[in-house]
N, C-alpha and C positions, 0 to 999 in steps of 0.2 A: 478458611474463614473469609467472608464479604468482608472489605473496606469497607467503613464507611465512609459515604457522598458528604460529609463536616468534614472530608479530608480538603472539600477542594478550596481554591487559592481565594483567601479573604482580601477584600477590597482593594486597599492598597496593594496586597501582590499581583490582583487584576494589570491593574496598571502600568507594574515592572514586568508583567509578561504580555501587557500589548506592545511595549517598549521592545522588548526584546525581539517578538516577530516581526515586527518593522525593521530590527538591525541586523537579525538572521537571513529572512529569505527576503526584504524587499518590499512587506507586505503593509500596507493601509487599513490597520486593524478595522476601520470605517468599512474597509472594501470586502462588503460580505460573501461575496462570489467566491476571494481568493483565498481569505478565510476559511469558508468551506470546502476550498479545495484542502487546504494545509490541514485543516482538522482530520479529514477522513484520511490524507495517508498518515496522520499521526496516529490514529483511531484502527490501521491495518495494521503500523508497526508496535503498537503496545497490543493490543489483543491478539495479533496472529504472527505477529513473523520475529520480535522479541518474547519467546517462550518456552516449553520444553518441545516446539517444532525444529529449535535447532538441532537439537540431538538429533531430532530423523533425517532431516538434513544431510547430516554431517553420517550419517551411516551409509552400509556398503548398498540398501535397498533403498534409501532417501529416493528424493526427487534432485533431478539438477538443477543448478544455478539458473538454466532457460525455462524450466519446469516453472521455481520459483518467481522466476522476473515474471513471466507469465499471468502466473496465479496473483500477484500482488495487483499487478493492473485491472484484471478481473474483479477482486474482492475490492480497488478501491475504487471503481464505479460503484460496485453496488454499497461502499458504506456512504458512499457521496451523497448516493438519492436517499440513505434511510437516514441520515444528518437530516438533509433539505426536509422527509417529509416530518419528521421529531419538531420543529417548527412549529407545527399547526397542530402538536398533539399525538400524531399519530406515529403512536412507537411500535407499530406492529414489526414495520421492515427493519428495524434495529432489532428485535428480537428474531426473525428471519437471518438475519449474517449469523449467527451463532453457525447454525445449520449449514450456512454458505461456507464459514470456513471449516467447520468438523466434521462436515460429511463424507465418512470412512469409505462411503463406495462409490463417490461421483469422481468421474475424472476430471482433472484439472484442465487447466483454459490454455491456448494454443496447439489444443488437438494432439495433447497426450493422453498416455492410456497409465497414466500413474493414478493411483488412489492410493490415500491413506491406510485404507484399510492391505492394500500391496507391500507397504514398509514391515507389514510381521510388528510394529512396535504396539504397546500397551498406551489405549490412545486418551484413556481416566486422566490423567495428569494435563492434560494440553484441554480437553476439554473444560476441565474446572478451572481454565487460565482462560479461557473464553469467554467462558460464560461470566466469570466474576467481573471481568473489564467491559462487556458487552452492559452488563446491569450498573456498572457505575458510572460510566457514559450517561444512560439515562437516567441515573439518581441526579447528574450534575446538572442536565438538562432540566430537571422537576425542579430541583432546589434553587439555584443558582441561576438560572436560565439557561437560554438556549446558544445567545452570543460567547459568554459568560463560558459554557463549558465548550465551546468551541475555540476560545482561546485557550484553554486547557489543553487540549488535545493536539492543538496547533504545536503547540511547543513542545511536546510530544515528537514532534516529526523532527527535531532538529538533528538526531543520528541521518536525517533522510532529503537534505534540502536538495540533494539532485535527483529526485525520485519522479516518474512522471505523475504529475497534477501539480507539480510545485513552480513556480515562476520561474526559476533558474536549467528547468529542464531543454529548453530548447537550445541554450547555450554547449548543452552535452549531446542533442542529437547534433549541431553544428561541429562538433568537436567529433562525434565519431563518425561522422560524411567524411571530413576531410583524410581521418585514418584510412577509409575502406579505399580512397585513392591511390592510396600504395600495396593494395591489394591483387595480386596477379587475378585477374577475373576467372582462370582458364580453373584456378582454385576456392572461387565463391561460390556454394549453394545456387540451383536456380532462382530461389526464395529472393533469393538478394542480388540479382544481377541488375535488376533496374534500380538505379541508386535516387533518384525522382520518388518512384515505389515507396521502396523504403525509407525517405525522406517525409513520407507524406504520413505511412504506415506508424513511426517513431514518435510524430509530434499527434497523432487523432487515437492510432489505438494500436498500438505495440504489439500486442498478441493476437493481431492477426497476422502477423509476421509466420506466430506457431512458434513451440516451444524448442523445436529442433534450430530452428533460425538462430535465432537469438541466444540461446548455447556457444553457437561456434561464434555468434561475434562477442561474445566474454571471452572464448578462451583464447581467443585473440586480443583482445582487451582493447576492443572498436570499444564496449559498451563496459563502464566500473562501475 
């Protein structure tokens, strides 16, 4: 069953949750840029990456942890710009991510050849977890506005304040440059041998790094 969009935060809770993302990640609830950044990865991690995707996840046919970091930076450009274009009305490309993230036979972003439809899982359940936060987004945006449910969604992300598109991210590609120094090079990936590269790669767009990269700097725990 739909939530209903009367669930979202009345006036006054407005206010304790612009409060709050200014004492979470840093952010200028004013500052609608970074706003918009924090809403769309709150808006990836409540619609697609807190749902029954963990169980696939977590199975022996999932996607990996580089699979996922991957896909998330993917899906949270594209909810970035259907936020931005929800603005002016135009809730097509918000209704388009549904697709972006259920789609059973596309492969995933960093040039894997995983698909959902690959996991063997029963994918009815993750879908209707899509699709219903995908449509309350935009009841919150009709009702409430567009600020208004982007602070909503903001704080949403706070499981996610080191996530890229969030303010504090650059502090953790800083943090894992320094790791990959005590790195024997003779045992780094080509992907990753230029640390500049990959410096540049971390802070503009992650997965083009590719899903295989970015894997082994988790499991080495360059990247948490």
């Amino acid at each position: 069953m739909k939530e209903s969009a009367e669930l979202g935060l009345p006036q006054d809770m407005l206010a304790a949750a612009a409060q709050m993302i200014h004492q979470m990640y840093g952010i200028d609830p004013e500052d609608e840029e970074a706003l918009l950044n924090a809403a769309a990865v709150g808006l990836v991690l409540e619609a697609w990456r807190n749902s029954p995707l963990e169980d696939i996840h977590a199975s022996p046919t999932g996607p990996t942890d580089g699979e996922m970091f991957a896909q998330s930076v993917y899906l949270y450009c594209k909810a970035r710009q259907a936020l931005k274009s929800a603005r002016k009305g135009n809730f097509r490309p918000l209704s388009a991510l549904v697709g972006a993230m259920t789609n059973p036979d596309r492969p995933w972003a960093g040039r894997s050849s995983f698909t959902l439809r690959r996991s063997g899982a029963d994918l009815a359940e993750f879908q209707e977890h899509v699709e219903n936060r995908i449509w309350y987004t935009t009841s919150l945006i009709e009702k409430q506005g567009w600020r208004e449910a982007l602070m909503q969604r903001a704080v949403s992300a706070s499981a996610a304040s080191h996530h890229f598109g969030m303010p504090r991210w650059s502090d953790h590609v800083d943090a894992a440059m320094n790791s990959m120094k005590d790195i024997d090079p003779e045992t780094t990936p080509t992907a990753l041998i230029d640390h500049e590269e990959v410096r540049r790669a971390l802070l503009e767009e992650p997965d083009r790094l590719g899903a295989e990269a970015l894997e082994w700097l988790i499991d080495r725990g360059v990247l948490r």
